[in-house]
C-alpha positions, 0 to 999 in steps of 0.5 A: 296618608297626606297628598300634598298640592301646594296650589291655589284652588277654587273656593269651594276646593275645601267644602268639597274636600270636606264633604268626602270625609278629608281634612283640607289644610289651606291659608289665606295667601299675601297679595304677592303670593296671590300675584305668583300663584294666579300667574303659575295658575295661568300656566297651568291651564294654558298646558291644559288648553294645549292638551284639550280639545272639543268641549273640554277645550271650551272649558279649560278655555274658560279656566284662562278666561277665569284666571285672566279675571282675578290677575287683571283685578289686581291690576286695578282692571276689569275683564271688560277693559282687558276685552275693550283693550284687545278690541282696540289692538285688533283695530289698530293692529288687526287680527289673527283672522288671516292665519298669517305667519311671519316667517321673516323681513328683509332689510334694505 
């Protein structure tokens, strides 16, 4: 019997997979396929955020964070920079501190 996942995976999905007896078939993706994949990847656990709380929150959190990483290395990019970015947006644009909702703006 075969599950078929057609997804990325962590690096170490195989070995795992492996070790319970399993046959993985995997390959190496393109830079372009890397790209969509991070990028459904991404998708994938914004739903889990969503669905998550407590602890298991903290950690799909963490699967983002992860995700955030390898899609800013290929934009040449580190998460240091990506994190010093927001800081300065936060700066200059503030926050979400104060919960504010825009429910709209008049125009004169």
């Amino acid at each position: 019997m075969e599950q078929i996942y057609n997804k990325l995976v962590r690096d170490k999905i195989p070995e795992i997979i492996k070790s319970n007896g399993e046959e993985p078939i995997t390959r190496v993706l393109t830079d372009e396929e890397y790209k969509v994949e991070l990028e459904k990847k991404l998708n994938e656990e914004y739903q889990e955020v969503l669905n998550a709380t407590g602890k298991d929150r903290i950690e799909e959190l963490a699967d983002m964070l992860e995700i955030i990483n390898f899609l800013a290395k290929l934009e040449n990019a580190t998460l240091d920079e990506v994190i010093a970015i927001a800081n300065v947006k936060s700066l200059k644009r503030g926050a979400f501190n104060d919960k504010i909702f825009l429910e709209k703006v008049l125009r004169k």
